[in-house]
TIVOGU-540543 format. One record per residue: x, y, z of N, C-alpha, C, O in turn; residue in one letter. Coordinates in steps of 0.05 Angstrom, whole numbers, padded with zeros to 5 digits, always signed. Layout:
N
XYZXYZXYZXYZA...
This chain:
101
-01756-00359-00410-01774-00371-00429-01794-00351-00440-01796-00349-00464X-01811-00332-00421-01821-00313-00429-01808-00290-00446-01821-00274-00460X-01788-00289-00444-01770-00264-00464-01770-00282-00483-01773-00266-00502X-01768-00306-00494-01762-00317-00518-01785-00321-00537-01782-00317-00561X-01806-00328-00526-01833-00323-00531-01846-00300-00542-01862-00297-00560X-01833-00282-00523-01842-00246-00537-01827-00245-00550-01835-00227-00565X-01802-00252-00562-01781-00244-00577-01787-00260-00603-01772-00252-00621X-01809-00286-00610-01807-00302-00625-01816-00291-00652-01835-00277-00647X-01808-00292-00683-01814-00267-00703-01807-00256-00698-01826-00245-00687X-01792-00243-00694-01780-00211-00682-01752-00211-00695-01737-00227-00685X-01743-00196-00715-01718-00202-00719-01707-00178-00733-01702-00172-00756X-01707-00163-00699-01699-00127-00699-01665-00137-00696-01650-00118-00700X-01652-00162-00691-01624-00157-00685-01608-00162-00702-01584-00161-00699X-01624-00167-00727-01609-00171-00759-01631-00152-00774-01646-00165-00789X-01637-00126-00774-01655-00105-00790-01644-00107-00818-01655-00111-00840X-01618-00103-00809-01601-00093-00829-01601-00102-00852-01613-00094-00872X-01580-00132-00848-01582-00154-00861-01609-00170-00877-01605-00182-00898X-01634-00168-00864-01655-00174-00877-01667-00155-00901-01678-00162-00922X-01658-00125-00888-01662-00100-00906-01659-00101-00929-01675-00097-00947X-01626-00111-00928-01613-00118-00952-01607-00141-00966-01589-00142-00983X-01620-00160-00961-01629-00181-00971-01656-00181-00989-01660-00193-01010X-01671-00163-00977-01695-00160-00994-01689-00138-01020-01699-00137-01042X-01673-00126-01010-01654-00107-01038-01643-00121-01057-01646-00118-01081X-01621-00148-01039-01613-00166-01063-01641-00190-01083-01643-00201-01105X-01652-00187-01065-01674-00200-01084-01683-00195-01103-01686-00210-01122X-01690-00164-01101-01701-00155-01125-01691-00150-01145-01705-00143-01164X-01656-00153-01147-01641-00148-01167-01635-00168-01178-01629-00168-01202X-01634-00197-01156-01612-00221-01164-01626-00239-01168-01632-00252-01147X-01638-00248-01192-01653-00282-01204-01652-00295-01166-01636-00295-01148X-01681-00304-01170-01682-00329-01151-01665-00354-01157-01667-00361-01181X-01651-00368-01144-01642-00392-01147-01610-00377-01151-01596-00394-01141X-01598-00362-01157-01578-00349-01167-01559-00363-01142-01566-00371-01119X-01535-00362-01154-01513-00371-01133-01494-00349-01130-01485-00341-01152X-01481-00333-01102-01463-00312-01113-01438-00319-01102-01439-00337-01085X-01417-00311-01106-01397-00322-01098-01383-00297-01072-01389-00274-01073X-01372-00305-01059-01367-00288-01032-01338-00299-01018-01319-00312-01028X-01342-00287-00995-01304-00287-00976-01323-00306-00956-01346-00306-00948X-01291-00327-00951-01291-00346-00934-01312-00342-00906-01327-00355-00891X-01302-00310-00912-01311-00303-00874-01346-00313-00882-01355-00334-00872X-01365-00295-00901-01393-00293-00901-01393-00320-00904-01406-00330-00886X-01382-00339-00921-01395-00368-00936-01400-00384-00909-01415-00403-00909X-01385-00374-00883-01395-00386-00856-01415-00369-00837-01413-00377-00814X-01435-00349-00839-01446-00328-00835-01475-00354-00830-01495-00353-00845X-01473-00369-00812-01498-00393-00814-01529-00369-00825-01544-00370-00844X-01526-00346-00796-01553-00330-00791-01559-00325-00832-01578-00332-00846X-01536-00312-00839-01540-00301-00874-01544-00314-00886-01564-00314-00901X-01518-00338-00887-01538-00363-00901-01565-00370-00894-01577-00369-00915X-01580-00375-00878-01608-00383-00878-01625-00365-00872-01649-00371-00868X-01613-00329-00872-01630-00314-00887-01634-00305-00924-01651-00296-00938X-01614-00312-00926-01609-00312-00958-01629-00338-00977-01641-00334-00998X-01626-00358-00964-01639-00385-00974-01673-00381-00965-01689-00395-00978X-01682-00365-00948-01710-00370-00933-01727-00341-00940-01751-00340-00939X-01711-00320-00948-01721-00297-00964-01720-00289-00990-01737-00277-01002X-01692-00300-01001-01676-00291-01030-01686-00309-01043-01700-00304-01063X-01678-00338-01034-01679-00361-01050-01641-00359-01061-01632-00362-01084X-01635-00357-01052-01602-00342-01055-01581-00363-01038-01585-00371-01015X-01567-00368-01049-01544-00394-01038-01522-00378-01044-01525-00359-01060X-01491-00383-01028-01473-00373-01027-01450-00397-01037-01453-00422-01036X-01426-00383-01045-01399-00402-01057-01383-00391-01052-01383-00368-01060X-01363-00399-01037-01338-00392-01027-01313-00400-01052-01298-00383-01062X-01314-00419-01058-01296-00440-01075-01297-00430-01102-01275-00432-01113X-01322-00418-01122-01326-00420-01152-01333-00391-01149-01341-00379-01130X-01325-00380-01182-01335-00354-01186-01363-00367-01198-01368-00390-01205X-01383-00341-01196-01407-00334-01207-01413-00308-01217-01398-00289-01216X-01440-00307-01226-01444-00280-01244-01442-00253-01221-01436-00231-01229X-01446-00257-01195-01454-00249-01183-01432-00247-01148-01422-00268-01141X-01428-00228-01136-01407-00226-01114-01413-00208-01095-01415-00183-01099X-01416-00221-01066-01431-00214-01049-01398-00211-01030-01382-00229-01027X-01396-00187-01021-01376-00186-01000-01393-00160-00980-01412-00145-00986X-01376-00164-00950-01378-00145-00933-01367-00121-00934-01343-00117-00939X-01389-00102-00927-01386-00070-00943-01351-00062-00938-01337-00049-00953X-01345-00073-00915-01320-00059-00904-01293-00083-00923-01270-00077-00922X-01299-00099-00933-01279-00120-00959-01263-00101-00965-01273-00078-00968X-01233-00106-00969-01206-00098-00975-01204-00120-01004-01188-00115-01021X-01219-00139-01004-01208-00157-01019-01210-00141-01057-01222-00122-01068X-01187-00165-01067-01187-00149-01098-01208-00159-01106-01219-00174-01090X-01222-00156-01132-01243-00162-01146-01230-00153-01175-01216-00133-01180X-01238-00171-01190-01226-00173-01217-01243-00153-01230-01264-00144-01221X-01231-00144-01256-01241-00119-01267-01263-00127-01280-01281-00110-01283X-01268-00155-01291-01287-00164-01301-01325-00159-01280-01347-00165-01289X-01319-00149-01257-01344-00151-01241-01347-00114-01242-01331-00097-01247X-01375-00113-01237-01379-00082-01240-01400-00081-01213-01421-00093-01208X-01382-00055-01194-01402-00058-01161-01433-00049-01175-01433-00033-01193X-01455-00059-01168-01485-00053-01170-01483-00039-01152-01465-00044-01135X-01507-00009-01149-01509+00010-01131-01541-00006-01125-01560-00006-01140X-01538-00018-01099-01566-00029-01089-01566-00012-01067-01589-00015-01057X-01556+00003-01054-01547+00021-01024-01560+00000-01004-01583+00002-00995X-01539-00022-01000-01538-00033-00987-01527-00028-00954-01505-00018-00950X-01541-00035-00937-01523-00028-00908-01499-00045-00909-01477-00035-00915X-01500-00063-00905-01480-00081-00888-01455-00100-00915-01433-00110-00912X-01474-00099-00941-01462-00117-00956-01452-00098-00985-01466-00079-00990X-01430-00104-01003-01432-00094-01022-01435-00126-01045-01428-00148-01038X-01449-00118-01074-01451-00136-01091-01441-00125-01114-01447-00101-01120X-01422-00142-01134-01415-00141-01155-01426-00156-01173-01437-00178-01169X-01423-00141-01204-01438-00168-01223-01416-00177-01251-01395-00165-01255X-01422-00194-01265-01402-00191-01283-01407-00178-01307-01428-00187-01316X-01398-00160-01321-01405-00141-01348-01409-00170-01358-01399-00191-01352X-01426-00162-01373-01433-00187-01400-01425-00164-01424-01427-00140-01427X-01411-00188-01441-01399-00169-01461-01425-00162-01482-01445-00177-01483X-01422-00140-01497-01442-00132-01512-01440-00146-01539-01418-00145-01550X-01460-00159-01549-01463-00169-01576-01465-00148-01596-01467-00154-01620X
């Protein structure tokens, strides 16, 4: 009980992830939805650091402007998304070119 107590606020065992959450903030509209791999869209800890720092919700199911995968992702990504250089630890993000008027 006493270790949990000293441990309470403390959230050295996700540095990383919070790190770069506050990176995706600053780039990605509040309220923004990004779309991601099955594996993160169940990531409970990311989800309710994303929603409680970002204001940031995740979609497994729908594309969006926006694509949040794990740095180490094999997955394809359509040519339409362009990687953002946020030097992220743990996550990479894509966005979609908006075509030029």
């Amino acid at each position: 009980m006493f270790t949990q107590y000293f441990h309470f606020g403390n959230y050295s065992r996700d540095k990383e992830i919070l790190k770069d959450i506050q990176q995706l903030s600053k780039h990605i509209p509040e309220g923004s939805i990004l779309s991601t791999s099955q594996d993160l869209c169940t990531d409970w800890a990311l989800i309710a650091y994303l929603s409680r720092f970002g204001y940031l919700s995740l979609d497994c199911s729908n594309e969006h402007k926006f694509l949040l995968l794990d740095r180490n992702s094999n997955k394809n990504i359509s040519d339409k998304f362009k990687l953002l250089d946020l030097k992220l630890s743990r996550f990479k993000v894509y966005q979609i070119e908006e075509e030029v008027k």
